[in-house]
C-alpha positions in Angstrom: 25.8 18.1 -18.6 25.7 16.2 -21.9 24.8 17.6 -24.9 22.7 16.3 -28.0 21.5 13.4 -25.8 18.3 11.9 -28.2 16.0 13.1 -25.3 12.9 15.4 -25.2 13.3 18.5 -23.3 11.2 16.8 -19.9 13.8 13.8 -20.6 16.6 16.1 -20.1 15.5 17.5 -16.8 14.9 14.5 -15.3 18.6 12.5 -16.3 20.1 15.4 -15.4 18.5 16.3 -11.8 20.9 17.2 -9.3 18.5 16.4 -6.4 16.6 14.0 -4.7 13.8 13.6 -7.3 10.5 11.6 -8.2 9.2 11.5 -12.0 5.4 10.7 -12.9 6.2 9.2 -16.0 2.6 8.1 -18.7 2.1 5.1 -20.5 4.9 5.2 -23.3 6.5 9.0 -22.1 9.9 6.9 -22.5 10.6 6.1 -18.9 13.2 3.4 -19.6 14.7 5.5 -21.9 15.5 8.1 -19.3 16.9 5.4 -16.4 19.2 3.9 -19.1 20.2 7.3 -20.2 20.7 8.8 -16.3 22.5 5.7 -15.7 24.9 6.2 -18.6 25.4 10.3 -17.5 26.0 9.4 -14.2 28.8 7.3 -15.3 30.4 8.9 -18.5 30.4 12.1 -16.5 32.5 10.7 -13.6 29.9 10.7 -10.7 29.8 7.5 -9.8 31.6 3.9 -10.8 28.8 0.8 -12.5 29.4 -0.8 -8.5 27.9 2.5 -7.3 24.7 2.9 -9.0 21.4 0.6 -7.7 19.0 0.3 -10.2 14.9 -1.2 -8.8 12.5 -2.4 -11.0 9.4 -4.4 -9.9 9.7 -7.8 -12.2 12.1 -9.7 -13.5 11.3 -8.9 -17.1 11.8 -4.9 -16.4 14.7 -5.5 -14.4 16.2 -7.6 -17.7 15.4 -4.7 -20.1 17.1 -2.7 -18.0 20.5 -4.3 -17.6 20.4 -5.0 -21.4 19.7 -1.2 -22.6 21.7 0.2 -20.2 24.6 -2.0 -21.3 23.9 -1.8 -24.8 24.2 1.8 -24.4 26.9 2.0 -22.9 28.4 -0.3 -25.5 27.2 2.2 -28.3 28.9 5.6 -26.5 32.2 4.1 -25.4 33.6 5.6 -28.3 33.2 9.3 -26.8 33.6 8.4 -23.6 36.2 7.2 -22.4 35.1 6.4 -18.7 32.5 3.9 -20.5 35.2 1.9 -21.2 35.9 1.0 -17.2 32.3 0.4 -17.2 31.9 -1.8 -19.1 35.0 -4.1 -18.3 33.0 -4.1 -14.1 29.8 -4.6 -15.6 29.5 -8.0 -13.9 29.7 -5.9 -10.8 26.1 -3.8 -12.0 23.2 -4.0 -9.4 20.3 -4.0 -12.0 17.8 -5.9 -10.6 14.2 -6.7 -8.6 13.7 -5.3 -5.5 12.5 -8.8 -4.1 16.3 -9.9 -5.3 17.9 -7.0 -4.2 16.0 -7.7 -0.3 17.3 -11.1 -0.8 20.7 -10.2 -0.9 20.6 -8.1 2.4 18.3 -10.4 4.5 20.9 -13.0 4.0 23.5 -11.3 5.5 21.3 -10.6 9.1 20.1 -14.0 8.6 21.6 -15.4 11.5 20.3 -13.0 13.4 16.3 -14.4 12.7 17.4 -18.0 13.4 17.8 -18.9 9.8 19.7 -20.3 7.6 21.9 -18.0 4.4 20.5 -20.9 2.2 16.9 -19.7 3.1 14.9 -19.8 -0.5 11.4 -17.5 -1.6 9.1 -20.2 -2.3 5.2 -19.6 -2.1 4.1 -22.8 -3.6 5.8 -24.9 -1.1 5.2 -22.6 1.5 1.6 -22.8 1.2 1.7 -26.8 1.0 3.8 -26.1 4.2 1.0 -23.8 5.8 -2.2 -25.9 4.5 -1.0 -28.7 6.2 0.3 -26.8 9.4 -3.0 -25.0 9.8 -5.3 -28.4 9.1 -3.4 -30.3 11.8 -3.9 -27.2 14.2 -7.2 -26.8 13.7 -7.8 -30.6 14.2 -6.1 -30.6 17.8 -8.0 -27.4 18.7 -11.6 -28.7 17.8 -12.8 -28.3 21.2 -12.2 -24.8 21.5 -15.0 -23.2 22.3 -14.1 -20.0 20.8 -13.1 -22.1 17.6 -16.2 -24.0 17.8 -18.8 -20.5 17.2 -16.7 -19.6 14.5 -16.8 -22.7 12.8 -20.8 -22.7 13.7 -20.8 -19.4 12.1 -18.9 -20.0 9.0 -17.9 -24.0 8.5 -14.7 -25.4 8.8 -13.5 -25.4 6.1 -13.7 -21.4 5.5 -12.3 -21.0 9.0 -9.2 -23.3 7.3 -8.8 -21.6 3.9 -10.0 -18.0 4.3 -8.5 -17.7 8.2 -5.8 -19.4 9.0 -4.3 -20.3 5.7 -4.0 -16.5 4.3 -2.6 -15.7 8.1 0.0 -18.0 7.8 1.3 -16.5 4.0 0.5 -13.2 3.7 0.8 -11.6 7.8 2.5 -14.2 9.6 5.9 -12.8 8.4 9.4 -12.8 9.8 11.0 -9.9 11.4 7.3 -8.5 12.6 5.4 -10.6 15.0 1.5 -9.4 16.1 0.4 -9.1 20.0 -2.8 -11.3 19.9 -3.5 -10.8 23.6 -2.7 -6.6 23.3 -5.3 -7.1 20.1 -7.9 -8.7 22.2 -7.8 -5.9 24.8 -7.9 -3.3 22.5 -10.3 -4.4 20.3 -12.5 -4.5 23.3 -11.9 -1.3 25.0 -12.7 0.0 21.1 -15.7 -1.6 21.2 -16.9 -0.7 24.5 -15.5 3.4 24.0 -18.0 3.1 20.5 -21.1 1.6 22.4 -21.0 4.7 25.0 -20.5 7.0 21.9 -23.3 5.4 19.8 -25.7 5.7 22.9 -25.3 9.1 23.8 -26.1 10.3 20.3 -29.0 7.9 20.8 -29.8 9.8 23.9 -29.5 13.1 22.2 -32.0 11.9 19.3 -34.3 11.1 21.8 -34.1 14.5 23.3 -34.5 16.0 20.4 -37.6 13.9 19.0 -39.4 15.0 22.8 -38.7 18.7 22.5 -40.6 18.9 19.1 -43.5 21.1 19.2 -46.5 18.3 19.9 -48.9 18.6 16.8 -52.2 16.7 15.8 -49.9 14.1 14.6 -50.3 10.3 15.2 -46.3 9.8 14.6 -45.1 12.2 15.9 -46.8 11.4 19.2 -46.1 7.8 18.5 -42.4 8.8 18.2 -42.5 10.8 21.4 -43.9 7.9 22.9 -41.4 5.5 22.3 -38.3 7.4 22.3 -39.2 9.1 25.4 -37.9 5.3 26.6 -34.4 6.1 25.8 -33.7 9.8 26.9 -31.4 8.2 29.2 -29.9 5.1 29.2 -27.7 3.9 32.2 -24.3 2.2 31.1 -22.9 0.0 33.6 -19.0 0.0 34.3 -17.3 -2.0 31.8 -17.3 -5.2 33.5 -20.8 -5.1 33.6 -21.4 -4.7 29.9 -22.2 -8.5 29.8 -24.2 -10.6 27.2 -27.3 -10.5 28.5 -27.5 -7.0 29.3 -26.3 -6.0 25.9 -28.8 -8.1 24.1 -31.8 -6.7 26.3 -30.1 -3.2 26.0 -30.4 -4.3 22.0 -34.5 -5.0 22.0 -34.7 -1.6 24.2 -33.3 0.9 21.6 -34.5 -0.8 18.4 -38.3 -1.1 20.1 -37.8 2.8 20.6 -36.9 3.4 16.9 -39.4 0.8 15.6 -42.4 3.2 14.5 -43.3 5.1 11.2 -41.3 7.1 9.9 -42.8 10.8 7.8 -42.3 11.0 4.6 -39.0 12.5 3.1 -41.9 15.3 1.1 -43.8 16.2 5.1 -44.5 20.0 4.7 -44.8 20.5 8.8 -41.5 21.4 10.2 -42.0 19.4 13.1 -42.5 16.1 10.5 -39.2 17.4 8.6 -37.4 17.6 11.8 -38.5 14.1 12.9 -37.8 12.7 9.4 -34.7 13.9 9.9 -33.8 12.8 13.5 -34.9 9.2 12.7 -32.7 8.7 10.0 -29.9 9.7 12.2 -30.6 7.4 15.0 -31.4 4.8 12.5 -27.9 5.2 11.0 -26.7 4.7 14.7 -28.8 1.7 15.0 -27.1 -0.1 12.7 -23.4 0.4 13.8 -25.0 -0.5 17.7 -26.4 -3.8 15.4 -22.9 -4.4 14.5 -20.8 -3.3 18.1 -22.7 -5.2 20.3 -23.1 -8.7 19.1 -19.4 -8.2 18.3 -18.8 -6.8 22.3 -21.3 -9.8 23.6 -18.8 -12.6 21.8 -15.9 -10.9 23.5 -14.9 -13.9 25.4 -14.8 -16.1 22.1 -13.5 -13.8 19.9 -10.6 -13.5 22.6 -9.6 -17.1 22.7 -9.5 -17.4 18.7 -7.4 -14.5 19.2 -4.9 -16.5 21.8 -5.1 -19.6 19.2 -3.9 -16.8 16.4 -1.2 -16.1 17.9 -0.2 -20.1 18.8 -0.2 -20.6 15.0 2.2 -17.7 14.4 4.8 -19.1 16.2 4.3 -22.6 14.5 3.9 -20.5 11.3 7.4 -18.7 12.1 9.0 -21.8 13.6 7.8 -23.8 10.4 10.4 -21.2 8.2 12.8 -21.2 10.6 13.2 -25.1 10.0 12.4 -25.2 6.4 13.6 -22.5 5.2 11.2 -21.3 2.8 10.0 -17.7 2.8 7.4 -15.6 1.4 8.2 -12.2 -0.8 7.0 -10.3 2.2 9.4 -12.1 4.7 12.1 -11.3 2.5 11.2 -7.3 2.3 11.0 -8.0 6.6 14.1 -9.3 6.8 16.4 -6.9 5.1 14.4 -4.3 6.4 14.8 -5.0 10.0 18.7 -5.9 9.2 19.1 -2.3 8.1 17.2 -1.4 11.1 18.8 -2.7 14.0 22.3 -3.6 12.0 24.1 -0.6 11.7 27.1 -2.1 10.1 25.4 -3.8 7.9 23.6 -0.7 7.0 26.8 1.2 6.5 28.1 -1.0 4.1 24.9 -0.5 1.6 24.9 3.5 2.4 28.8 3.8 1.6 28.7 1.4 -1.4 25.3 3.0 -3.8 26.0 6.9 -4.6 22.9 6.8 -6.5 19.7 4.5 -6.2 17.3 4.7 -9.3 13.9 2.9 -8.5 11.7 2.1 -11.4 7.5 1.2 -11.4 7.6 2.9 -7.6 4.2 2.8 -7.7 3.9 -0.9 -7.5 5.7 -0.8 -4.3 5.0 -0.5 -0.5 5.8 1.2 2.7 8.3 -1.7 3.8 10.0 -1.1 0.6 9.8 2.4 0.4 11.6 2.7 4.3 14.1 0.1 3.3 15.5 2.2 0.4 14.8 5.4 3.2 17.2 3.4 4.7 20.0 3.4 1.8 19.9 6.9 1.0 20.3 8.1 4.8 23.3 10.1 5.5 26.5 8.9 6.2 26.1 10.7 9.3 23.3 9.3 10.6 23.4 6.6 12.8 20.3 6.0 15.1 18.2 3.1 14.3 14.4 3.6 12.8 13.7 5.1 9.2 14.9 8.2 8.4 12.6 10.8 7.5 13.0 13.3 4.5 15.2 15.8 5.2 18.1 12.7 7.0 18.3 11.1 3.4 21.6 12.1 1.1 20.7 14.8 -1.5 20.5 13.7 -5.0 21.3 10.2 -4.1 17.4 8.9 -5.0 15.4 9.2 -8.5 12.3 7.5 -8.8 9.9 7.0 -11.8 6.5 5.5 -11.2 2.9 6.5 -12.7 0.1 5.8 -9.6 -2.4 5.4 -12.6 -0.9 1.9 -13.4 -0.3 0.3 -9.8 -2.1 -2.9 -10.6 0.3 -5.3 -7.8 -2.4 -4.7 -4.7 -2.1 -8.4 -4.5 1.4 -8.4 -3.8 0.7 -5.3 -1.0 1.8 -2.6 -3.2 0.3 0.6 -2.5 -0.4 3.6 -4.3 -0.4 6.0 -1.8 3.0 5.6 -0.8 4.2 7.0 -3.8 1.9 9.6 -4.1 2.8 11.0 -0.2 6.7 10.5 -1.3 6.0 13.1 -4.0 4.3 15.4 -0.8 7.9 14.6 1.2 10.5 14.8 -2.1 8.9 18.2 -2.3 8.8 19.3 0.9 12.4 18.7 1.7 14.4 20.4 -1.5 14.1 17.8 -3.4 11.9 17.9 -7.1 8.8 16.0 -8.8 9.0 16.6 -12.9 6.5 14.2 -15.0 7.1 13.1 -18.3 3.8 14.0 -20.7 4.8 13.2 -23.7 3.2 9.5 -25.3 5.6 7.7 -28.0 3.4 5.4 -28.2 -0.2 5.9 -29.3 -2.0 7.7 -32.2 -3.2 11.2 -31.5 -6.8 9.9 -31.3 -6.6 7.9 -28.8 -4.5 11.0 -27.0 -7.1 13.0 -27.3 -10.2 10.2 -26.7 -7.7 9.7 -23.2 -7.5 13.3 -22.0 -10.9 14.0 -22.5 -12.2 11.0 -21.1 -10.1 10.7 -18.1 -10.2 14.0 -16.9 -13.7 13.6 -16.1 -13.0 10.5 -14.2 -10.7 11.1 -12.5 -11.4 15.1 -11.7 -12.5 14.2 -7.9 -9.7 11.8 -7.0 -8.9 13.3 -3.3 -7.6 10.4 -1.5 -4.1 8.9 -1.2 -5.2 5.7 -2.9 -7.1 7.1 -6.0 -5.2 8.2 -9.2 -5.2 11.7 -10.3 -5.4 13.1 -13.9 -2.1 14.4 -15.9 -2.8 15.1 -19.3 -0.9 12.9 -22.2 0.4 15.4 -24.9 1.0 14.0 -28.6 4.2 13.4 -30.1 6.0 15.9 -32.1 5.7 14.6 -36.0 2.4 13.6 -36.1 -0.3 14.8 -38.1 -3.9 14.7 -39.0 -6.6 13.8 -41.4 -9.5 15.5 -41.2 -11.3 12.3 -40.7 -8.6 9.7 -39.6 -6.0 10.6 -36.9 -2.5 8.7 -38.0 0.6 8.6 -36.3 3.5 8.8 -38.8 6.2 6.6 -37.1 9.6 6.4 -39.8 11.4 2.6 -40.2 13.5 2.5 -37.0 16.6 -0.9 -37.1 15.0 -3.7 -34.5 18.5 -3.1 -32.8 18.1 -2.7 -29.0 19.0 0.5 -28.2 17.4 1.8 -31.1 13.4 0.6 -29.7 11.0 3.2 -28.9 9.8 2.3 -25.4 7.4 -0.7 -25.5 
């Protein structure tokens, strides 16, 4: 350990972790501060050589603040250590960069392997010239589709163009993953018909359960009776009978059961609360049957659009094959499915990076998260498929991320994957520490924050929402009794020197 590093005590912890590790780390807690400064430990203490560390970041700005702080400080401690000086002479040799680089770099080594080219280049705007055109022209020749024909009915052709085929051919329609149309179709159906028989039998049981009500001198509920006494069983035929026709007559039967008055929410009888009751149920269940079975009836043309789906993949995939140009997510496929199935190429990576630092790793997403799963399995390991948890090298990963400012979901990143790798980091030995402390706003604000966002947030239960970590105020500021200021000394505009922006 270092001494007298310019860190707060949560900094300190987390540059000098001795495990696998994940750091939530607030709007200006310094979290640039503490990669450059675990960068420089791990290297002035020995541990590891500049062409052994791999530093992530998420753009191309970050990645570029990076490189320069960590070489700048670097370039300030040389002086006291000595091993800084060997660092800085193979500097050229640093991996500081973007992840979508960084999957660059490995998916052109298993190229070959996907029918492309090395000199393969990421290139959306082309790509999407490419994929307008491809998906017009395919369109075109399949305008007598039947299948195509409803949809276009449904929506117009030029929706079906830009909203369907278009946004399959960027963002799904990606190398190294290809999607089983026909095995789609056939499940989607036997989903479809497994929910009708579901939907029907709680029908059935609301029925049931309107009859058995004590009768009353009530015109609705003996209306109700009436008509639901229609449905108390419903014979399904076997699958193959589940046609058109008899779904849309089956349709008119169980809304024509449900279509009478309902009692008011306020009825007093117990027989009108139970009925009030029971009706909203089944009329919940009508709507998902309004949904299933027009869905179930277009089977057979929903299938074919399926079958043309998966025609334009391959054109799709062919078409980057030939040109060459690739989306950021066929990238991310590529050297994913390289370090996958290519177990020398995979070796290579794992042997070369003793430590992998990932910045923003809430901005990421589950192909990204796996590949670097991939990079920090042990040496040992050799099977192919992701590793889980407790395969990875200890203390080989440290990521810093803050879910509560994931704002890529355009680019597929996903919060929940790093809030479940702070579940797995945890459950295998490994350590989540936060940084609390803001640089960077006035103590107001603090305080406005923490007491505003704690009611927000207070429910978030899901993967995908953002839980609430309170921001605590700098050490050196102080306070008017009507005006909060933040007393910030001069500080030299030299690099190193910059609180964290």
């Amino acid at each position: 350990m270092i001494p007298d590093l310019p860190l707060d005590e949560e900094q300190k912890k987390a540059v000098f972790t001795k495990v696998n590790t994940v750091v939530s780390a607030g709007a200006g807690s310094g979290k640039t501060r503490v990669l450059a400064y675990r960068y420089f430990y791990l290297l002035a203490t020995g541990q590891a050589k500049v062409e052994n560390l791999l530093a992530l970041t998420f753009t191309r700005k970050a990645a570029a603040e990076m490189y320069e702080r960590i070489y700048y400080l670097l370039l300030k401690e040389k002086e006291k250590y000595p091993r800084l000086q060997e660092a800085l002479s193979h500097f050229d040799k640093a991996q500081i960069s973007t992840i979508d680089s960084f999957c660059a770099q490995i998916a052109r080594n298993g190229a070959a392997a996907f029918g492309l080219p090395g000199s393969f280049s990421e290139d959306s705007e082309h790509l999407e010239e490419e994929i307008r055109s491809l998906a017009l022209d395919f369109l075109l020749k399949h305008s007598e589709s039947a299948g195509l024909g409803e949809m276009i009915h449904a929506v117009d052709f030029e929706r079906v163009w830009e909203e369907l085929f278009v946004p399959l051919g960027m963002s799904h329609f990606i190398l190294g993953r290809k999607f089983d149309f026909p095995g789609m179709a056939e499940k989607q159906q036997s989903l479809l018909q497994r929910d009708l028989r579901s939907v029907i039998e709680e029908l059935e049981e609301c029925s049931s359960d309107i009859c058995r009500l004590p009768p009353g001198n009530y015109s609705t509920l003996t209306q109700a009776q009436a008509k639901t006494g229609t449905i108390k069983r419903i014979p399904l035929p076997e699958d193959s009978g589940l046609t058109a026709s008899f779904l849309d007559r089956l349709l008119v039967q169980v809304s024509e059961a449900y279509n009478y008055r309902k009692p008011g929410s306020n009825a007093k009888d117990s027989s009108l609360v139970l009925l009030y009751g029971y009706t909203e149920r089944a009329r919940d269940l009508l709507i998902k049957l309004k949904d299933i079975i027009p869905t179930l009836a277009g089977m057979g043309w929903i299938r074919e659009v399926l079958l043309l789906c998966g025609e334009f993949q391959e054109l799709v995939l062919n078409r980057k094959r030939k040109t060459g140009l690739l989306s950021y997510a066929d990238i991310s496929s590529l050297a994913l499915e390289t370090l996958k199935h290519n177990a020398e190429i995979r070796s290579y990576y794992k042997n070369l990076f003793r430590y992998i630092m990932v910045d923003e790793f809430q901005d990421t997403n589950l192909m990204q998260k796996e590949l670097i799963y991939l990079l920090a399995e042990k040496k040992s390991q050799t099977e192919q498929g992701i590793p889980a948890g407790e395969d990875l090298e200890e203390g080989k990963l440290f990521f810093v991320g803050d879910e509560k400012q994931s704002i890529y979901r355009f680019r597929d990143a996903d919060v929940s994957v790093f809030k479940k790798l702070l579940r797995e980091m945890v459950s295998t030995k490994g350590a989540h520490l936060s940084l609390s402390t803001n640089y960077r706003s006035l103590p107001g604000l603090i305080d406005f924050y923490n007491l505003l966002f704690a009611e927000v947030m207070k429910d978030a239960r899901e993967d995908y929402e953002a839980e609430f970590s309170k921001l605590e105020k700098r050490a050196g500021s102080f306070q008017h009794p009507q005006i909060r200021i933040f007393y910030k000394p001069y500080v030299s505009e030299t690099l190193e020197e910059q609180e964290e922006e």
